[in-house]
C-alpha positions in Angstrom: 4.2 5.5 -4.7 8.0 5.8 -3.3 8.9 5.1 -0.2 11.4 7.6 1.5 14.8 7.5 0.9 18.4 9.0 1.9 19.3 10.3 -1.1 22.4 12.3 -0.8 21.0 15.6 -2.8 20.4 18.6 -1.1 18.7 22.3 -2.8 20.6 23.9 -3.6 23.0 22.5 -6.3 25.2 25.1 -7.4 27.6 25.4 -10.7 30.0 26.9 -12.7 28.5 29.3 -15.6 25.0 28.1 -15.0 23.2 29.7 -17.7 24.6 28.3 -20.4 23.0 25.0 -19.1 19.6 26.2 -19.1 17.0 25.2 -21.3 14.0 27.5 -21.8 11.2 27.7 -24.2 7.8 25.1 -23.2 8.3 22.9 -26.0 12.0 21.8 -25.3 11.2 21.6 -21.3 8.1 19.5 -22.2 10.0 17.1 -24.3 12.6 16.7 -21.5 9.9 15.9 -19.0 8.7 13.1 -20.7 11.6 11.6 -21.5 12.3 11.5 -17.7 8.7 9.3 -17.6 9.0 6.9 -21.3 13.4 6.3 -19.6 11.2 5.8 -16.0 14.0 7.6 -14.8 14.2 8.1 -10.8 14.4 11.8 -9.6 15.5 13.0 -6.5 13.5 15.6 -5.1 14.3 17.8 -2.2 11.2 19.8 -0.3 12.2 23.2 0.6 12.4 25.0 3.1 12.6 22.0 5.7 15.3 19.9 3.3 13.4 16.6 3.3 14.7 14.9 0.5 12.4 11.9 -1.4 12.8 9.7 -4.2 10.1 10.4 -7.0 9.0 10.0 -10.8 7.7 12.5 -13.1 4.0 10.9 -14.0 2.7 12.7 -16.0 3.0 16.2 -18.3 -0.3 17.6 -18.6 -1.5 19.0 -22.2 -3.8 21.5 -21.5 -2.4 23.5 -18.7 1.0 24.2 -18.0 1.2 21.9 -15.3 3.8 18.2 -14.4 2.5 15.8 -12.2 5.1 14.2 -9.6 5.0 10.6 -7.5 4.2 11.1 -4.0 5.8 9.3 -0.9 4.7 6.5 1.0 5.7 8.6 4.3 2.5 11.4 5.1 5.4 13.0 7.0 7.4 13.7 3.3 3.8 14.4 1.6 3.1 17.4 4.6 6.2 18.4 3.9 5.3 18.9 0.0 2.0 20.2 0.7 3.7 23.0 2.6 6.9 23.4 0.6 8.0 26.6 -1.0 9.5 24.8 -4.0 10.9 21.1 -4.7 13.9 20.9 -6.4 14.4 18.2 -8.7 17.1 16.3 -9.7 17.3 13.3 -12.3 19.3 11.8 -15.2 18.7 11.1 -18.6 21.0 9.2 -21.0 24.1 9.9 -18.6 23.3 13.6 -18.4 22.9 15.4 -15.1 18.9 17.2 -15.0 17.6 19.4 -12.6 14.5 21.4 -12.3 12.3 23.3 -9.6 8.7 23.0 -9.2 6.3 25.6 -7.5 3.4 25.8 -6.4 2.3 21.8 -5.5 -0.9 20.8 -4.9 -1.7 16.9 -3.4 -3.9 15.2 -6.2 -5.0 11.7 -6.4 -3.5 9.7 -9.9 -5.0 6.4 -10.0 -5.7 6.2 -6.4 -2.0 7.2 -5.5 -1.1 10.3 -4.0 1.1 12.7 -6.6 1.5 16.7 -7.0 0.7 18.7 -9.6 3.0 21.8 -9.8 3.6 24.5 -12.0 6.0 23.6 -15.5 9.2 25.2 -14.7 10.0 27.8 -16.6 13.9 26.3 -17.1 15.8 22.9 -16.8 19.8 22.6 -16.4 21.1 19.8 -18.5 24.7 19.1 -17.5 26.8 17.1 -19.8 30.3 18.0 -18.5 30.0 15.7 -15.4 33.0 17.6 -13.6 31.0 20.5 -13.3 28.0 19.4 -11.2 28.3 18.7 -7.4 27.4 15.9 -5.4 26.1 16.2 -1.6 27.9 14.8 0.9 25.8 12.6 2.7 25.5 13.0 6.3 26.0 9.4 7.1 29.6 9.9 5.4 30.7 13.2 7.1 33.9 15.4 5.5 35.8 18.0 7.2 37.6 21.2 5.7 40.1 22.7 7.7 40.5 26.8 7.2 43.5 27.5 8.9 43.8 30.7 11.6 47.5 32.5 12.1 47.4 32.6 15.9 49.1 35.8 17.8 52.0 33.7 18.5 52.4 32.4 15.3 51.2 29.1 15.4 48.6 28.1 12.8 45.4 26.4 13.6 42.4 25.1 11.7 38.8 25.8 11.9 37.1 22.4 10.8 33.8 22.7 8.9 31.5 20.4 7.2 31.5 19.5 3.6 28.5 20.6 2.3 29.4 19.2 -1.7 31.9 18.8 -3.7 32.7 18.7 -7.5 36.0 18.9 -9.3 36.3 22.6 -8.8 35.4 23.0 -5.5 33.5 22.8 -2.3 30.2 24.1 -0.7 31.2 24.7 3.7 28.3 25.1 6.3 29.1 28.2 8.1 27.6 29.3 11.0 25.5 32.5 11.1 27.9 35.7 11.5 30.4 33.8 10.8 33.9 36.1 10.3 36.2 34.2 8.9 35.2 33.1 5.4 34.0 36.1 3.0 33.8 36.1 -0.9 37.1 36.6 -2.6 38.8 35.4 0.0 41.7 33.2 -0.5 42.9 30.3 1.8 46.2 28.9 1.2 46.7 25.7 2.9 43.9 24.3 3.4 43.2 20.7 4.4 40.4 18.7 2.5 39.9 15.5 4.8 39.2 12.9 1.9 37.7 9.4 3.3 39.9 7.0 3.8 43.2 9.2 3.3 45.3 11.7 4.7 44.5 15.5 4.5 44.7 16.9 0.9 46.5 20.3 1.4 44.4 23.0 -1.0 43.9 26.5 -2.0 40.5 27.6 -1.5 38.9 30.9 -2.6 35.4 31.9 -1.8 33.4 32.4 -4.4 29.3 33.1 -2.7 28.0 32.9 0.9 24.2 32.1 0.8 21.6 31.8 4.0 19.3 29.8 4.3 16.3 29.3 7.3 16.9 25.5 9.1 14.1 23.5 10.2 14.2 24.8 14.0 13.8 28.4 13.2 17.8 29.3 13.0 20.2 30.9 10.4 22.9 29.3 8.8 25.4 30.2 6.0 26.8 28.2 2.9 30.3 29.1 1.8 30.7 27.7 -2.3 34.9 27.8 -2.2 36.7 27.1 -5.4 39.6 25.4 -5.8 42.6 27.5 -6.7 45.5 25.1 -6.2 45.4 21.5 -5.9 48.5 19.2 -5.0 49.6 17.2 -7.9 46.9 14.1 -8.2 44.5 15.9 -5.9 42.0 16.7 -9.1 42.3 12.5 -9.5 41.7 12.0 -5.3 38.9 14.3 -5.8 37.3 12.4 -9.1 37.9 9.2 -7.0 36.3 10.0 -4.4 33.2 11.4 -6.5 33.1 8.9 -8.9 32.4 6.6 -5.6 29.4 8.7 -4.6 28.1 8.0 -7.8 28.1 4.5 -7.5 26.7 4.5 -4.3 23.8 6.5 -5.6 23.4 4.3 -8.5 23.4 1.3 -6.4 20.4 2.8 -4.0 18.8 3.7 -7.4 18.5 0.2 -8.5 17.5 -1.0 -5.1 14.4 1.4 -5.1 13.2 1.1 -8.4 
């Protein structure tokens, strides 16, 4: 069983051109799923709609129903939260290639006098080899500002600050509050400040490419802006991969520590 964990992954994970990531067909997502248990590979899973997010392991793939077993948690609080999820969305890797899935329709089972889910084989899995494609959250214990800025009446500019949601080397996800006005798709923001961790502001062009809602935990609306970058200062795509790249090994490190 795995205990609870911070991991900095969040549902959902957006990208660039999904589809032609996607793996279909049972045979090829079957193969992938065990891998992810013979590599003992840790996934991070992320119970929606209340966002708890849990460290896990595939178990087992089942042969005679359509059905993957997953590791429950040592918290009861992150096991409610399965039992009354919508989906889980998983995310894992496997031989240095990004893999994410989502599983419906859990059910608490016992596995050798652990607590684990059985859900429903997903009908798709993204495999992401290009690793500047795929996002990473940014965890909540590390907060990141964007700053939109606002031509005042008198002709001063001033910036709206809003949290970094993710990033990746094309762009950035932006919590927006419900009915928000500002930020609408196809809308470009020149000048743009990207407040990088230990750095000054990176000025940017951002346009915005989707604006999602989602339900929070306490009953309220909120909005997630997915911006892309359209201009970066020269070395900004390099501040960016920096600052990504150190994610990563902060991720890997809590990897090791919990496995």
């Amino acid at each position: 069983m795995t205990e609870p964990s911070d991991a900095p992954l969040a549902d959902p994970v957006r990208y660039d051109d999904e589809e032609k990531y996607l793996v279909h067909g049972e045979h090829a997502i079957r193969q992938i799923l065990q891998s992810l248990i013979e590599k003992r590979a840790l996934v991070s899973g992320c119970a929606m709609p209340r966002n708890h997010t849990f460290p896990t392991s595939v178990v087992e793939v089942l042969d005679d129903e359509d059905a993957v077993l997953i590791d429950g948690s040592a918290s009861e609080a992150i096991n409610r939260s399965l039992d009354e999820a919508t989906h889980v969305t998983c995310v894992s890797r496997l031989d240095r290639i990004h893999v994410q899935f989502r599983l419906y329709g859990l059910q608490r089972v016992q596995k050798d006098g652990q607590v684990a889910f059985r859900a429903e084989l997903p009908d798709s899995i993204l495999r992401l080899q290009r690793r500047e494609f795929y996002r990473l959250q940014v965890p909540v214990t590390q907060p990141m500002e964007c700053g939109i800025p606002e031509r005042q009446p008198d002709g001063e500019t001033t910036y709206r600050k809003y949290r970094v949601l993710d990033i990746s080397g094309g762009g950035i996800a932006l919590a927006v509050q419900a009915g928000e006005p500002t930020l609408r798709p196809y809308k470009e923001f020149p000048g743009s400040l990207l407040y990088l961790p230990d750095g000054g502001p990176l000025c940017v062009r951002l346009m915005v490419k989707s604006l999602h809602s989602q339900l929070n935990q306490n009953g309220s609306e909120s909005w997630r802006a997915g911006c892309q970058f359209t201009e970066l200062p020269r070395g900004g795509d390099a501040l960016i991969q920096r600052y990504i790249f150190r994610l990563e090994r902060q991720r890997s490190a809590r990897e090791r520590g919990a496995a």
